[in-house]
Each structure stands twice: as structure tokens, then as C-alpha cells.
VOFITOR-678514 format. One record per atom (N, C-alpha, C): residue number from 0; chain; atom name; z, y, x. Coordinates in Angstrom, 3 decimals. Layout:
BEGIN
NUM,A,CA,Z,Y,X
...
REM end
This chain:
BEGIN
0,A,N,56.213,150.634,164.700
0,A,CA,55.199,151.606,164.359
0,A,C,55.605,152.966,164.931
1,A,N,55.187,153.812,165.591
1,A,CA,54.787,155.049,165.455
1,A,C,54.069,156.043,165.134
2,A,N,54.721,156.982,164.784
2,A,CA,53.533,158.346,164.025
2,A,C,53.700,159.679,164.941
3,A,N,52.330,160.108,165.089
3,A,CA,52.160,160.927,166.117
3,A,C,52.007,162.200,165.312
4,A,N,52.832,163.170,165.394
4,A,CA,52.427,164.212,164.555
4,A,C,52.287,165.697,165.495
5,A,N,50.898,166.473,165.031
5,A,CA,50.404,167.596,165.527
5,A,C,50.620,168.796,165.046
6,A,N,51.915,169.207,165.911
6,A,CA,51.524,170.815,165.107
6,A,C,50.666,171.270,164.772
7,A,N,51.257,172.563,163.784
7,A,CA,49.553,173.052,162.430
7,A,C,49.975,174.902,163.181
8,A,N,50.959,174.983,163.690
8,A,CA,51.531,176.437,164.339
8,A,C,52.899,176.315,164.912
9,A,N,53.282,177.747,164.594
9,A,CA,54.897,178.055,165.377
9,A,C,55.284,179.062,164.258
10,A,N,56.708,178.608,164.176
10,A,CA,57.472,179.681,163.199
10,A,C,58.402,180.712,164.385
11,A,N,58.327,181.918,163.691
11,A,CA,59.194,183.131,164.786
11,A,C,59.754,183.434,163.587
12,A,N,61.245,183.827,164.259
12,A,CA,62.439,183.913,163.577
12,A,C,63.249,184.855,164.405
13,A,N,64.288,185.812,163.815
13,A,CA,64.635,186.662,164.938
13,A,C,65.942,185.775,165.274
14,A,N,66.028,184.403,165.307
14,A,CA,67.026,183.362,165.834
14,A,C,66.570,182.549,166.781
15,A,N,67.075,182.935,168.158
15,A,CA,66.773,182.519,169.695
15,A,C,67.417,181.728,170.080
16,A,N,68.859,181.737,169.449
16,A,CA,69.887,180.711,170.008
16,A,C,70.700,179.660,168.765
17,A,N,70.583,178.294,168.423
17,A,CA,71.120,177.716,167.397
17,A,C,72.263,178.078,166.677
18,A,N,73.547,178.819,167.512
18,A,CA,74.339,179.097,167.335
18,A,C,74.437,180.116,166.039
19,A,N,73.263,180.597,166.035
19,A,CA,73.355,182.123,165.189
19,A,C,72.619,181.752,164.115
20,A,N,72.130,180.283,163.254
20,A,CA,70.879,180.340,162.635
20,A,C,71.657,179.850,161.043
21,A,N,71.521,180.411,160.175
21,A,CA,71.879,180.293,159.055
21,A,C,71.945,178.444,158.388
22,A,N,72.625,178.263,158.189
22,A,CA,72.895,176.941,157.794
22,A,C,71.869,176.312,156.962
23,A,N,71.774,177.512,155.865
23,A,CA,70.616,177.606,154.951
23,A,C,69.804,178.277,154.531
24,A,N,68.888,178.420,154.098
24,A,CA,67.540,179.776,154.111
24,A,C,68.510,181.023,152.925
25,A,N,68.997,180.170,151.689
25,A,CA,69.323,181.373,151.031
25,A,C,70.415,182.299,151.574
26,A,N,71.290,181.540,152.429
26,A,CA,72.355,182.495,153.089
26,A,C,71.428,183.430,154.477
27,A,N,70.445,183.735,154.449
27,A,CA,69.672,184.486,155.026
27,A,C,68.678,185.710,154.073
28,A,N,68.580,186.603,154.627
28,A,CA,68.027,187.523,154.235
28,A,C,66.840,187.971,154.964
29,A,N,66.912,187.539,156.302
29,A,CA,66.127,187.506,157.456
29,A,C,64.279,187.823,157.392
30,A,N,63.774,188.395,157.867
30,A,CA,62.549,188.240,158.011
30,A,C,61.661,187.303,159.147
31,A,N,60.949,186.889,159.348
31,A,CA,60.060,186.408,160.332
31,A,C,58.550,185.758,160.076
32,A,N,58.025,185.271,160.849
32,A,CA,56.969,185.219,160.283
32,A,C,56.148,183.521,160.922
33,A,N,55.203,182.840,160.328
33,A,CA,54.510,181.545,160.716
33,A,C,53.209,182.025,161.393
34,A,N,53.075,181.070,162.401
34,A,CA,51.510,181.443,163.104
34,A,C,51.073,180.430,163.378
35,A,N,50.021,179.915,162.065
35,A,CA,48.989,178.442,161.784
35,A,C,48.282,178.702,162.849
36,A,N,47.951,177.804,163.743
36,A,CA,46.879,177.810,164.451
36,A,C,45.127,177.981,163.339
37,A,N,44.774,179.066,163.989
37,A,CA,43.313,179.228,163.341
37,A,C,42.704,178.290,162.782
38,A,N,42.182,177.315,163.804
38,A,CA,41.638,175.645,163.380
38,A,C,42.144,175.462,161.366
39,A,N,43.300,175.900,160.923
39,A,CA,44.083,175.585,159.674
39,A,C,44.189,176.544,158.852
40,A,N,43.486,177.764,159.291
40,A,CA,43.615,179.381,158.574
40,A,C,42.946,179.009,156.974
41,A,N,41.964,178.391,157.154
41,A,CA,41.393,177.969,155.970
41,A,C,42.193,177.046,154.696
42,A,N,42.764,176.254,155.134
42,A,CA,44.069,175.340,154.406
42,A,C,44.822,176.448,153.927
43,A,N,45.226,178.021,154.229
43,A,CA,45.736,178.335,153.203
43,A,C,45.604,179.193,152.429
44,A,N,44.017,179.173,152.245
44,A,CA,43.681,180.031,151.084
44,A,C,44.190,179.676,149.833
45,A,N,44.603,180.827,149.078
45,A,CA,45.454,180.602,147.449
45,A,C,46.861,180.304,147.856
46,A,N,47.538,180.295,148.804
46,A,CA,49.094,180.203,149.152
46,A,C,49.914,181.075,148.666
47,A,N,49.391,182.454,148.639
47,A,CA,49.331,183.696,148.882
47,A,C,50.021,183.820,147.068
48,A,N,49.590,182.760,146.016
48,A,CA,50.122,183.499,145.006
48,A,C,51.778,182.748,144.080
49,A,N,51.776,181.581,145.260
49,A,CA,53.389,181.416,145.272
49,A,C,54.398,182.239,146.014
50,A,N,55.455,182.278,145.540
50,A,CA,56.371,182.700,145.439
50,A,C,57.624,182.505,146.590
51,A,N,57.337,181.115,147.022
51,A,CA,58.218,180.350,147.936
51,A,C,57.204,179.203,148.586
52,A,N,57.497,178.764,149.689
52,A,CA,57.043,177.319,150.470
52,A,C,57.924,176.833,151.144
53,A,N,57.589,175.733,151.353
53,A,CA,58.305,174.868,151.622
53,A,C,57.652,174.505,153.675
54,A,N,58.551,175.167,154.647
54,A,CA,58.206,174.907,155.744
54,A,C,58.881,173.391,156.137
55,A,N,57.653,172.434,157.233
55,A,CA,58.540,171.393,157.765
55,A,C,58.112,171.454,158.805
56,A,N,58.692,171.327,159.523
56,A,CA,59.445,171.641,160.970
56,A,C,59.833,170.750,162.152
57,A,N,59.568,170.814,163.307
57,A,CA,60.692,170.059,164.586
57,A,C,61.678,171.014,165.073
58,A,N,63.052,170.278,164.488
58,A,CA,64.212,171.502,165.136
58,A,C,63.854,171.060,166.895
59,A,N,64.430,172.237,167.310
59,A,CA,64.113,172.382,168.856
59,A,C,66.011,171.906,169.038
60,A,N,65.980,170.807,168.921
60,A,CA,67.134,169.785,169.439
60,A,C,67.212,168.824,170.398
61,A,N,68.142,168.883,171.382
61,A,CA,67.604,167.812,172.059
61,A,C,68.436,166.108,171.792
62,A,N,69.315,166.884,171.674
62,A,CA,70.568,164.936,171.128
62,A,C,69.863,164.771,169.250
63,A,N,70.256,163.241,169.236
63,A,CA,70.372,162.916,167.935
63,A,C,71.844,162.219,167.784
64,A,N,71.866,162.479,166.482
64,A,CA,73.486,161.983,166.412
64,A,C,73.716,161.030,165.283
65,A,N,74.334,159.720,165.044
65,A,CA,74.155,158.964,163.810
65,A,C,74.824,159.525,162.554
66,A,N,76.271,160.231,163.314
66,A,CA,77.428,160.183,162.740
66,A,C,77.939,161.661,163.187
67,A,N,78.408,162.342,162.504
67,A,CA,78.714,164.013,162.919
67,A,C,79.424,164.126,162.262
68,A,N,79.920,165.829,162.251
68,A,CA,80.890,166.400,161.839
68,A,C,79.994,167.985,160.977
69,A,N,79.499,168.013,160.097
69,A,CA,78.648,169.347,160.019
69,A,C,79.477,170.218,159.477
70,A,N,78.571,171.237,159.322
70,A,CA,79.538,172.699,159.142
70,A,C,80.971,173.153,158.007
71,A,N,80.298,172.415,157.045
71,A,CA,81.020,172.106,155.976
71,A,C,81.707,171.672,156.326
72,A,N,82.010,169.971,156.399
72,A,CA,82.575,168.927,156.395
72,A,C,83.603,169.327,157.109
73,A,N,84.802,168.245,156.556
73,A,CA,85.865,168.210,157.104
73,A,C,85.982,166.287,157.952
74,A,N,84.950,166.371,158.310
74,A,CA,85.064,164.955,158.712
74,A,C,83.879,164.514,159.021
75,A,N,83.595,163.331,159.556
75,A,CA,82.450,162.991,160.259
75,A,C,81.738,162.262,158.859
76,A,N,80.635,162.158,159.159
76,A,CA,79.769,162.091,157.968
76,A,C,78.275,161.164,158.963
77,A,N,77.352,160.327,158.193
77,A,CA,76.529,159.760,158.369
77,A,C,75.417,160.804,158.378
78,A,N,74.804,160.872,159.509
78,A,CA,73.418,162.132,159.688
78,A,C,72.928,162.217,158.160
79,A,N,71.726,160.900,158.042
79,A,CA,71.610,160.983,157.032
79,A,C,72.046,161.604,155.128
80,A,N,73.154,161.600,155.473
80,A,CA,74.567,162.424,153.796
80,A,C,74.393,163.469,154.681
81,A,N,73.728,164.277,155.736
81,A,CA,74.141,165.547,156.178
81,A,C,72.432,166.354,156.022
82,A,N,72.804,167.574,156.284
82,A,CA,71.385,168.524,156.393
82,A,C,70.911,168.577,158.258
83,A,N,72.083,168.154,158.980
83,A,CA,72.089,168.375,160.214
83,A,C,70.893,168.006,160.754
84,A,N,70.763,168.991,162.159
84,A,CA,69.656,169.172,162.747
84,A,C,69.183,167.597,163.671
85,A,N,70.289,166.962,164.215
85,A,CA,70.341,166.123,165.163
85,A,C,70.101,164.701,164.552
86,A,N,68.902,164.781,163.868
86,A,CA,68.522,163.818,163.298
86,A,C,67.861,162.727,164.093
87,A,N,67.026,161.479,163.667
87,A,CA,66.391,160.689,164.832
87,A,C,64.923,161.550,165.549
88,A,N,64.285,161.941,164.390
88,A,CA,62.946,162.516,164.477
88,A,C,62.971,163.738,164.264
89,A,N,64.253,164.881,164.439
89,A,CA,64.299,166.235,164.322
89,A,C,63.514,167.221,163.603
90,A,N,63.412,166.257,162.424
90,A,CA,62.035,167.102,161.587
90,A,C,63.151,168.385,160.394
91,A,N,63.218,168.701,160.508
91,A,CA,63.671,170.162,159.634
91,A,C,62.967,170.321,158.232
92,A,N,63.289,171.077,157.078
92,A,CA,62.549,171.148,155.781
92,A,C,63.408,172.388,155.427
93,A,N,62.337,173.702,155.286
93,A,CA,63.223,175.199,154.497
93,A,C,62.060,175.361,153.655
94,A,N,63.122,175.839,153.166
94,A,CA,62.264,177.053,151.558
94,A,C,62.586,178.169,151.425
95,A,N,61.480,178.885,152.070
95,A,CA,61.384,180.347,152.295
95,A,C,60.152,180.978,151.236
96,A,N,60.901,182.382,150.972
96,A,CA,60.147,183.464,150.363
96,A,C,59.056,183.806,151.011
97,A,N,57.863,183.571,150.457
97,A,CA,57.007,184.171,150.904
97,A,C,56.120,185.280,150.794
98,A,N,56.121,186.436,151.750
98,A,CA,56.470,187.741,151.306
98,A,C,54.930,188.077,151.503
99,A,N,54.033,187.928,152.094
99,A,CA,52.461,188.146,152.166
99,A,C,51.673,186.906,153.760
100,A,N,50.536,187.193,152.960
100,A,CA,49.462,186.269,154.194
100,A,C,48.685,187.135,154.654
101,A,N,48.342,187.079,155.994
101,A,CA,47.615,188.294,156.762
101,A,C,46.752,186.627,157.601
102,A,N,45.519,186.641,156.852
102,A,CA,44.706,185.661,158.119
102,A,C,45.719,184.569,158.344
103,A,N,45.558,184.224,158.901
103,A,CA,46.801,182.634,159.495
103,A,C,48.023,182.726,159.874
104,A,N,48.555,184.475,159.472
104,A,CA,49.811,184.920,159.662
104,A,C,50.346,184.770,158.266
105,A,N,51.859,184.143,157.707
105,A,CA,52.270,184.460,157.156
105,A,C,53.851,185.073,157.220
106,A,N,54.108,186.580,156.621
106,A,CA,55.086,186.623,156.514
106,A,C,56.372,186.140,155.405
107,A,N,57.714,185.802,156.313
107,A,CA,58.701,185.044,155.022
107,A,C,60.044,185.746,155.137
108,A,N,60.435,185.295,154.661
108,A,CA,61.987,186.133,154.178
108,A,C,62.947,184.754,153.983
109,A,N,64.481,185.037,154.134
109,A,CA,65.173,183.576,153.961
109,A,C,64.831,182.651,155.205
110,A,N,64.983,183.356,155.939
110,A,CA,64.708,181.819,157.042
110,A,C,65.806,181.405,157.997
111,A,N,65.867,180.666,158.326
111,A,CA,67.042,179.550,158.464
111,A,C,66.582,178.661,159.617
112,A,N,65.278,179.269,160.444
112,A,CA,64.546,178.471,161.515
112,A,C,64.571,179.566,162.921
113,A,N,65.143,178.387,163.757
113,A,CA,65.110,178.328,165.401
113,A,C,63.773,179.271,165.491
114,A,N,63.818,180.519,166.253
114,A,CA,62.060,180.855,166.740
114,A,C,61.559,180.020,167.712
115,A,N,60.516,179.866,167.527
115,A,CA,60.030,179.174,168.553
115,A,C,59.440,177.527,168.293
116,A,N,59.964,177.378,166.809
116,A,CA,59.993,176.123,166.140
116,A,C,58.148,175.336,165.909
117,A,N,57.886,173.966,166.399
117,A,CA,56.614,174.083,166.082
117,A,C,56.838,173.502,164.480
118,A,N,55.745,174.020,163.974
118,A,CA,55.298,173.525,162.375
118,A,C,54.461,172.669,162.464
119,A,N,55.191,171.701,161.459
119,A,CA,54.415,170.195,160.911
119,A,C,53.725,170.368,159.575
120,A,N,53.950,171.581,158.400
120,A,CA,53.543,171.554,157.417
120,A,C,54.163,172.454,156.663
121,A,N,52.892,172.820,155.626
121,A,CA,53.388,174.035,154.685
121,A,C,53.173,173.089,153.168
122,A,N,54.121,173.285,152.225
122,A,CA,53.839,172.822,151.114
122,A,C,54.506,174.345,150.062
123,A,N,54.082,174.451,148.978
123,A,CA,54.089,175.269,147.753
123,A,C,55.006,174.784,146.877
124,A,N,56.531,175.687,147.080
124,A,CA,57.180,175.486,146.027
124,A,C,57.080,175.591,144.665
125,A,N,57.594,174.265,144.139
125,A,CA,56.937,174.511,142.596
125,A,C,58.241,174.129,142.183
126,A,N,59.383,174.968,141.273
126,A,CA,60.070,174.950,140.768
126,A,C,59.933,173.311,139.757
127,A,N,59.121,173.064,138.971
127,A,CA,59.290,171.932,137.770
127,A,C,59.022,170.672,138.511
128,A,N,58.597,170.488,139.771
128,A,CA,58.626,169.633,140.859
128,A,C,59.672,168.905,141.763
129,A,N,60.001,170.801,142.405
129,A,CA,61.347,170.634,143.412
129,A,C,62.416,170.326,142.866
130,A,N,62.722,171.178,142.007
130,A,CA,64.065,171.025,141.471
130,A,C,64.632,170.355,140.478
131,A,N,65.813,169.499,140.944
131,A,CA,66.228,168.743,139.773
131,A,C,67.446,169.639,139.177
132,A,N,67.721,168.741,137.856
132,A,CA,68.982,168.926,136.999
132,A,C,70.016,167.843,137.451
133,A,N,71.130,168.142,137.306
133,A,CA,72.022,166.947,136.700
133,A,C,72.002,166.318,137.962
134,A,N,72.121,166.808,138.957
134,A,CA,72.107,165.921,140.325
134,A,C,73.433,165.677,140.834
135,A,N,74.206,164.676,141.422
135,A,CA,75.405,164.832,142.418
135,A,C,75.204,164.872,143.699
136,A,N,75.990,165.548,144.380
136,A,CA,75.746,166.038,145.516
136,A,C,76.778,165.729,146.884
137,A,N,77.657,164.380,146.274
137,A,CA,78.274,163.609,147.483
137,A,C,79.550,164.665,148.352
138,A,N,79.599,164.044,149.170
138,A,CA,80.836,165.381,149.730
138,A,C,80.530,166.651,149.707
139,A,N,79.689,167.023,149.620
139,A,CA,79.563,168.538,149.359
139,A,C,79.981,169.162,148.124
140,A,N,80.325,168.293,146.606
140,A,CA,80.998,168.960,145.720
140,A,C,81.811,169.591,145.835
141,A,N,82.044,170.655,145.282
141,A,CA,83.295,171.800,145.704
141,A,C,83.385,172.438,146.572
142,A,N,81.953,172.191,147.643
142,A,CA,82.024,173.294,148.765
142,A,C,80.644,174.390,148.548
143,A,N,79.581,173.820,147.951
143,A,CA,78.645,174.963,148.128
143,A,C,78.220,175.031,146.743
REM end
């Protein structure tokens, strides 16, 4: 099977080169902003009175990797147990502040995305949804 998926826009980020891009949205403070293609301006009326969304993304990667070494880690690790970019289908997922909507512009704060990135989807963080309790978190205990 394959799934053909169409960008909905492009996220701009003042991060041009991978090297420099925050691991994670909250270790960013960053501003930048999403640009829905018009055709979708309408999809986000009422966005405007959350707090956070949830961007998904194609990292602009070109290798995939099964097995890595990520930033954290002290050791190679299965893509999958990782956040890493070099996934099979390079699809990305942040949760950014969302700071106002101007028309099919939105501006965000916290971002943690490549500029230049196309967007697959906006979803509305909802705290009693997203977030769990009581979770384990595999090799990453004791590091973040």
C-alpha cells in the first residue's frame, strides 16, 4: 500500500541548517511562522483560541536510518525508541505556541522546525487528550 500525502503549506523557522534546530520545541524560544496554502485558510477558523498546536510535518531529510545514535543517547538505539528525524517516511510532529492567526498566516513560538518544512497537518492541543500521567519513558529516564 501507499499513501500519497499533500501538503496543506510551509513552516518558516529562523533554522536554515539542521545542525542548529532545537531538539525540541520547548528548548526553543524561537519565533516563526506557518503559511496554509489559501485553498485551507478556511479549516482554520476558531484555531485562534488554543493555546498550542500540534504541527506535522516532512523533515527535509534525505537518509533514513533503522538504528542510530541520537542526541541524548549514549548508544545506538532503534529509530523507532528515538524522536529522530531519519525516519522511513520523515514525517516530524511539534507542539508549538501559538501566538496569533493573520488569514492563513499563523504565527508560533517554540519551534523546533527546519524552514522551509512542507506541512501535512495542524491539530489543537488539548492538554486532557495529549497528555498522559504515569508514563515510562525507556532510555531516556534520567536524561530529560
Amino acid at each position: 500500500m501507499e499513501i500519497l500525502l499533500k501538503p496543506i503549506g510551509i513552516i518558516h523557522s529562523p533554522f536554515t541548517e539542521k545542525t542548529g534546530v532545537p531538539i525540541q520545541p520547548f528548548h526553543s524560544d524561537e519565533v516563526g511562522w506557518v503559511e496554509v496554502d489559501k485553498e485551507y485558510e478556511r479549516g482554520l477558523r476558531d484555531l485562534e483560541g488554543f493555546s498550542h498546536i500540534i504541527l506535522l510535518y516532512s523533515h527535509q531529510v534525505g537518509e533514513t536510518r533503522l538504528e542510530l545514535k541520537p542526541v541524548l543517547g549514549n548508544r545506538t538505539y532503534g529509530v523507532f525508541a528515538t524522536k529522530d528525524s531519519r525516519r522511513p517516511n520523515h514525517l516530524g510532529l511539534s507542539v508549538v505556541r501559538l501566538l496569533e492567526r493573520k488569514g492563513n498566516i499563523l504565527r508560533i513560538r517554540e519551534i523546533d522546525v527546519l524552514d522551509g518544512s512542507p506541512l501535512i497537518d495542524i491539530k489543537p492541543y488539548v492538554p486532557r487528550f495529549d497528555a498522559r500521567a504515569n508514563c515510562r519513558i525507556g532510555w531516556l529516564e534520567g536524561k530529560v
